[in-house]
C-alpha positions in Angstrom: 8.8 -15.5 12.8 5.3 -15.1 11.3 4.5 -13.7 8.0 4.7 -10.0 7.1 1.4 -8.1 6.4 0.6 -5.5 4.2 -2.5 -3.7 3.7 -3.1 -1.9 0.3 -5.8 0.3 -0.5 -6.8 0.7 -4.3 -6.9 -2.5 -6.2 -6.5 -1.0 -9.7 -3.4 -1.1 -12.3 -0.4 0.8 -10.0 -1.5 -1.2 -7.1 -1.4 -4.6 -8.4 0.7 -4.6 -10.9 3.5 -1.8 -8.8 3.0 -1.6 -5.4 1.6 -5.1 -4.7 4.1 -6.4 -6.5 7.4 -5.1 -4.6 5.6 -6.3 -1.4 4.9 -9.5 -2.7 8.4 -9.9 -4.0 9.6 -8.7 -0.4 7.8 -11.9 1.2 4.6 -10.0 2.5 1.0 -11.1 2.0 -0.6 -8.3 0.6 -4.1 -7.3 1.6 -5.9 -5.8 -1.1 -8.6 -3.1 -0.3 -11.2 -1.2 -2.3 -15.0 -0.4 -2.6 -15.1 -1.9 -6.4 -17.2 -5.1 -6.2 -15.9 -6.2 -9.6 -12.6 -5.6 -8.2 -12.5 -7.4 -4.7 -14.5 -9.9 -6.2 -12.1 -10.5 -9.2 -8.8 -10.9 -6.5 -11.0 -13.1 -4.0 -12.3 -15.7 -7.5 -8.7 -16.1 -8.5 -5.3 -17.2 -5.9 -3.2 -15.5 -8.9 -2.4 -12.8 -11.5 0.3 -11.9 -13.5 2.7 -8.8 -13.9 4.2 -8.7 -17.8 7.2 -6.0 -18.0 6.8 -4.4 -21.8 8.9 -1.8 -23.1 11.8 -3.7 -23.7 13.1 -7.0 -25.8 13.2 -8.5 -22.6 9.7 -9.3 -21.8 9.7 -10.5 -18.0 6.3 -11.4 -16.2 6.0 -12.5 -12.7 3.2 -14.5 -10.9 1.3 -12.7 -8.0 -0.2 -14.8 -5.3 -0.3 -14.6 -1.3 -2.9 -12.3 -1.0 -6.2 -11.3 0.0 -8.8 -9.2 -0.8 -11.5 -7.1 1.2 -14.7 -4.8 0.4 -14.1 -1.9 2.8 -17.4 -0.6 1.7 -19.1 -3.9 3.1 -16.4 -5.5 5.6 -14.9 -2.2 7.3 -14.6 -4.1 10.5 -12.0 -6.6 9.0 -10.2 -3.8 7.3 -9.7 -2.9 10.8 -8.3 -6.0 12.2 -6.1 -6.3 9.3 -4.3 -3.1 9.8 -4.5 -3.8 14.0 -1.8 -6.7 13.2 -0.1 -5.3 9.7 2.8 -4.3 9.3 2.2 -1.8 6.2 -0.1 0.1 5.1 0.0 1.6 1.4 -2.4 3.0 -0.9 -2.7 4.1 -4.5 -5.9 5.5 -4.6 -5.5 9.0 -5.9 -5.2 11.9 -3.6 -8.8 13.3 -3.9 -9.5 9.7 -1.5 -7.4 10.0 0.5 -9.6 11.5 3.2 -12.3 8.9 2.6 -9.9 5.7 3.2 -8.4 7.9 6.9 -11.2 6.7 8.8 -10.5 2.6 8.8 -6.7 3.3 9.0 -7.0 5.2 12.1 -9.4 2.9 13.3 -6.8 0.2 12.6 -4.2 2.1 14.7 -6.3 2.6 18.0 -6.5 -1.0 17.8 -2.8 -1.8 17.3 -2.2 -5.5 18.3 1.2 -5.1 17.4 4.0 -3.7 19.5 5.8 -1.9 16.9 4.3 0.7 14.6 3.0 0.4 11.4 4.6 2.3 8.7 1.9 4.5 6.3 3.4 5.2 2.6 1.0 6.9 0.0 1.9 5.9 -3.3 0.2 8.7 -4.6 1.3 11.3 -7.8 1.4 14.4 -5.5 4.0 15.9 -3.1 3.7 15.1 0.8 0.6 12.7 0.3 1.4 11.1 3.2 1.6 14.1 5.1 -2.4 14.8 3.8 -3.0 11.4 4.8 -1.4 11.6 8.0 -3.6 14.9 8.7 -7.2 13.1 7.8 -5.7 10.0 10.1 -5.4 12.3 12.7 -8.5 14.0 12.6 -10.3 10.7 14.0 -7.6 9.4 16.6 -8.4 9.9 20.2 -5.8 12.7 22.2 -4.5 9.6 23.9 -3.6 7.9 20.7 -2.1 11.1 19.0 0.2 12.3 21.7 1.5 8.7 21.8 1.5 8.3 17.3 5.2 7.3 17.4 4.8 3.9 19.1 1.7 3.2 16.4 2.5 4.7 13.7 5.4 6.0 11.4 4.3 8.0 8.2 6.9 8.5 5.3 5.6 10.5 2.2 7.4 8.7 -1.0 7.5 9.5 -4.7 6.4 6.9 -7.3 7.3 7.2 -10.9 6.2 4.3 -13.4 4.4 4.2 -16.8 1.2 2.2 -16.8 0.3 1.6 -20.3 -3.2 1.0 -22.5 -4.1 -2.5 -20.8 -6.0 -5.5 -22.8 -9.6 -5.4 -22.8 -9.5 -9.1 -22.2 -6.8 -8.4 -19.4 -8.2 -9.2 -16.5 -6.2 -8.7 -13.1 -3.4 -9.1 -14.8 -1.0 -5.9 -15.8 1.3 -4.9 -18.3 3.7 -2.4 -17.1 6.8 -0.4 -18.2 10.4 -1.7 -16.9 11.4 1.5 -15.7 10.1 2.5 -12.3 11.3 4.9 -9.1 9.7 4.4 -5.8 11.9 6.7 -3.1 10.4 6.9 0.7 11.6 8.9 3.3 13.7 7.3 6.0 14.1 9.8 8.5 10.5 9.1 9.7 11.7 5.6 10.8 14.1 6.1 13.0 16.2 5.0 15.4 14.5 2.0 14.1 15.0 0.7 10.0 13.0 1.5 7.7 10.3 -2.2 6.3 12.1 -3.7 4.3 10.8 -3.3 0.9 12.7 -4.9 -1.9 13.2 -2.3 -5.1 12.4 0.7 -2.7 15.3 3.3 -2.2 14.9 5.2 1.1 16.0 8.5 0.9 16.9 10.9 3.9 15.0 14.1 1.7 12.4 13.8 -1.3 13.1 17.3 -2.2 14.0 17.1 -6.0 
């Protein structure tokens, strides 16, 4: 079986340090993505970073490694290839991007490589960010491509909840992070298939509080 993929856009403190590391832990190389030089550059000079749980007497920190790292700004036609054999694609951008990272991803999905579809998750703080996603993806997918979205694509909105706190100027890519967290993703969208297999993730059949 070859290696999961996933592709995440936003390379800054929730991505690494959260949502990269819950894919790393779940055995998939992660594929960072962002328009920040200092950022790509920083996760394509070193193979490694580290996560450091605070909060509690029970410091924990974890190594992150198996990943990659591309300028979408520079190299948009790799960000495309990348998604056309992914797996996942998530993103922790803020919601005011969300429109401006739509165009790649739906390039990505025209050129699906893969027979089953990718599954879209927004790790965003607002409701139904997927759903906005899902409606600026859309907006650039040929008829052909929309009518058939089910065999490409699968888009589950999910609610993230985890503290970030004041980081070390000296920091780095690496990222101190509070213990407690809640990442919940729809389910229903996936089916009669499973949901990815995401390790810490707790699929829910209804977001509504």
């Amino acid at each position: 079986m070859s290696e999961m993929k996933a592709i995440h856009f936003g390379g800054g403190n929730i991505g690494r340090g959260f949502v990269a590391e819950f894919l790393h832990k779940s055995g998939y190389e992660v594929v960072f993505v962002d328009v920040m030089d200092a950022i790509i550059n920083a996760l394509q000079q070193n193979k490694s970073y580290t996560v450091t749980e605070v909060g509690t007497s029970d410091t924990k920190s974890k190594t992150i490694d198996n990943y990659r790292a591309i300028n979408s700004k520079t190299d948009e036609d790799k960000v495309v290839e990348e998604i056309a054999t992914a797996d996942i694609v998530t993103c922790a951008v803020g919601p005011n991007i969300l429109k401006f990272i739509a165009p790649v991803i739906a390039k990505g999905i025209e050129n699906r490589k893969k027979d089953s579809p990718i599954a879209v998750i927004a790790c965003e703080n607002a409701i139904g960010a997927t759903d906005t996603l899902r409606k600026f993806i859309e907006e650039k997918l040929s008829d052909s491509t929309k009518s058939n979205i089910q065999d490409k694509a699968r888009f589950a909105n999910s609610a993230i909840d985890r503290i970030v706190p004041m980081q070390d100027e000296d920091a780095g890519l690496n990222v101190k992070i509070e213990k407690f967290y809640e990442w919940c993703v729809e389910s229903k969208p996936f089916l009669p298939s499973q949901p990815p297999k995401i390790e810490g993730v707790h699929f829910v059949e209804d977001l509504t509080p």
